[in-house]
Phi, psi and omega in degrees: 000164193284142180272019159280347188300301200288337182281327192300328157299329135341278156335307172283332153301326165285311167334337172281297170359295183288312180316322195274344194058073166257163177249337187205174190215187123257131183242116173254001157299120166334286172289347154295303153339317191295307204279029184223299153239036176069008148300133166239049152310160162237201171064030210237133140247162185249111181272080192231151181223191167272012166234351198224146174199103144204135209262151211252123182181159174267154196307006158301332200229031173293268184337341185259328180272358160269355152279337176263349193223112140292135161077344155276141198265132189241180194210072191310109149272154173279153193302000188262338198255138165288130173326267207329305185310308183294296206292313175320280188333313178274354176288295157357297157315339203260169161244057170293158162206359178217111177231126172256151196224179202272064175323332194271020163202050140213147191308127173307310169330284143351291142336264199305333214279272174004276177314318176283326152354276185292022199318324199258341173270140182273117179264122157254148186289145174222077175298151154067349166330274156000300190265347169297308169293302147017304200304312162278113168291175179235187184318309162336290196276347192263345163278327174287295176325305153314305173322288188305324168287324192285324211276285203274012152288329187248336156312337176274329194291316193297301192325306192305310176287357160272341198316137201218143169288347164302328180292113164289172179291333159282334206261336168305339180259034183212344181273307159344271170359271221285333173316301184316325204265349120008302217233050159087353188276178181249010159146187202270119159040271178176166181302110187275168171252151185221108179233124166277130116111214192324307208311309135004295236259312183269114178318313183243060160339155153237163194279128153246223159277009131357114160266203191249347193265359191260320172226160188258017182265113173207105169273123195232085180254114195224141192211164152237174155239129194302187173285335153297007179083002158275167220243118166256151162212154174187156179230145158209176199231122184249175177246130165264343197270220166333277186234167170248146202268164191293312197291331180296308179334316167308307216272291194303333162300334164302283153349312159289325178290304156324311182302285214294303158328304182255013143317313206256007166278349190274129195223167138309108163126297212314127162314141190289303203283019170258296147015245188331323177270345174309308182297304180299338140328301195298312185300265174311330172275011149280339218056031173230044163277340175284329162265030167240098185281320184267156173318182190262324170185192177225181147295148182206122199208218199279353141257157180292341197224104181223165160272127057256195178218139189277078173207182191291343183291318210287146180262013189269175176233121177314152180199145186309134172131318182343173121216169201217132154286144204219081182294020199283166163186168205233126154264143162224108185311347192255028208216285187143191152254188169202140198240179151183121195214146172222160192260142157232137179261126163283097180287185174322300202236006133190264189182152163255140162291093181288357192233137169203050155299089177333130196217034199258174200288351188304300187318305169340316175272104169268110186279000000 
């Protein structure tokens, strides 16, 4: 990406900063790092003010940060100095005096080596900053996302049209894979799930030897991740056998109908959790609210599960750039389940679908 992405992100961080009148911050979340200067490295802290950008690492990774982050400053420790040790040091130089760091990822252990460290410096907590900005995409990462869906839409089109009744559940998620990455991802999402028959029933299932002839029930949540490292997802619930039987009909016309419902609340301004009820309405006014246990859907960027979130707790509010997935489903443990999930991006003036996996009920049947 233009390394201009990363200094406006930058920017924008200080601008948090300042407000808060902090001077400097340590960022020790991995994907936060990345995404403030494109290294896609580990073992990386990141040091920044309104005079310092420099990421803290070992000698593995000199040549990739000077290849991936131009114009960011490095800070080499020896395999002998402890992170904690090396980052005193460089602090030391600086005229930071008030620094925040990312409590929800570094370690109390840390936390004190730090603290005893720093004497003259206020280390303060900022949780959760990062992912809040994270939470709007800018043009850059919403090209990637697009990307990360046509990879995995069209690695899912060869799988669906290979299916055999023999192929277990492992072996359709390792086929996956290698489809996706056929159509440009650097490898998958997250793991997808692939579950047959009662397995349908448990949200985050793992693929196991389940074949496809043993039930006619095949729930498929799949994801890629582009070359830049963002994340698609999406599920749909197929029939394998004949026919679709009156009870999948049932069940899954709920469902879509939730989806679709709470599809059309999304917008700029809109609350996650009226979002989330609007489905979760539908869902219950069926009788199956007690088997839709989890939200309705996240944010999906350089991790699968960002913010914002779709439940009943949640306090965010949409705002343009977002993307989000927008997921219900009714499991029943004696039966299986049925998911149906899509990526939607929040425009200016409501949202787009970004995923256009057929999902009406017909489509549902692979004969």
């Amino acid at each position: 990406m233009p390394t201009d992405i990363y200094s406006a992100r930058r920017k924008k961080l200080l601008r948090k900063l300042k407000s808060e009148k902090l001077t400097g911050m340590l960022v020790t979340n991995e994907t936060n790092v990345t995404w403030l200067t494109g290294f896609r490295g580990d073992s990386t802290w990141l040091l920044i003010s309104a005079k310092e950008c420099i990421l803290i690492s070992d000698s593995r990774y000199t040549t990739q940060i000077e290849n991936e982050c131009p114009g960011v400053e490095m800070h080499i420790r020896k395999n002998t100095v402890k992170m904690s040790v090396a980052t005193a040091e460089v602090l030391k130089k600086t005229k930071i005096h008030t620094l925040a760091y990312e409590s929800d990822s570094l370690t109390v252990n840390t936390f004190n080596e730090l603290s005893s460290a720093l004497k003259l410096i206020e280390l303060v907590p900022l949780p959760g900053v990062l992912v809040d900005l994270r939470a709007v995409k800018d043009a850059t990462e919403i090209q990637e996302i697009r990307d990360a869906v046509d990879q995995a839409q069209r690695g899912h089109g060869v799988i669906r049209a290979s299916l055999l009744p023999e192929q277990t559940e492992m072996e359709i998620a390792h086929n996956l894979e290698h489809a996706m990455r056929s159509f440009g991802a650097v490898g998958v999402g997250f793991d997808p799930i692939i579950a047959v028959g009662l397995q349908a029933a448990l949200p985050h299932a793992r693929p196991g030897q389940l074949k496809i002839s043993d039930n006619d029930l095949l729930l498929t949540d799949w994801g890629a991740e582009s070359a830049g490292g963002y994340r698609s997802d999406l599920t749909r619930t197929y029939v394998t056998g004949k026919k679709i039987s009156k009870k999948f009909e049932k069940i899954y016309s709920v469902v879509l109908k939730a989806q679709l419902t709470a599809i059309k609340k999304i917008r700029p301004g809109a609350r996650c959790a009226d979002v989330d009820e609007a489905a979760r309405k539908v869902i219950d006014q069926a009788g199956y609210g007690k088997y839709f246990g989890h939200g309705l859907g996240h944010g999906i960027g350089l991790n699968i599960h960002e913010n914002p979130r779709f439940s009943p707790l949640s306090d965010d509010i949409l705002e343009p750039g977002m993307v989000v997935t927008v997921e219900p489903g009714i499991y029943l443990p004696d039966w299986g389940g049925i998911r149906i999930e899509d990526d939607i991006l929040v425009t200016k003036d409501g949202h787009e679908v970004l995923t256009s996996v057929p999902k009406s009920l017909e489509d549902m049947l692979i004969g």
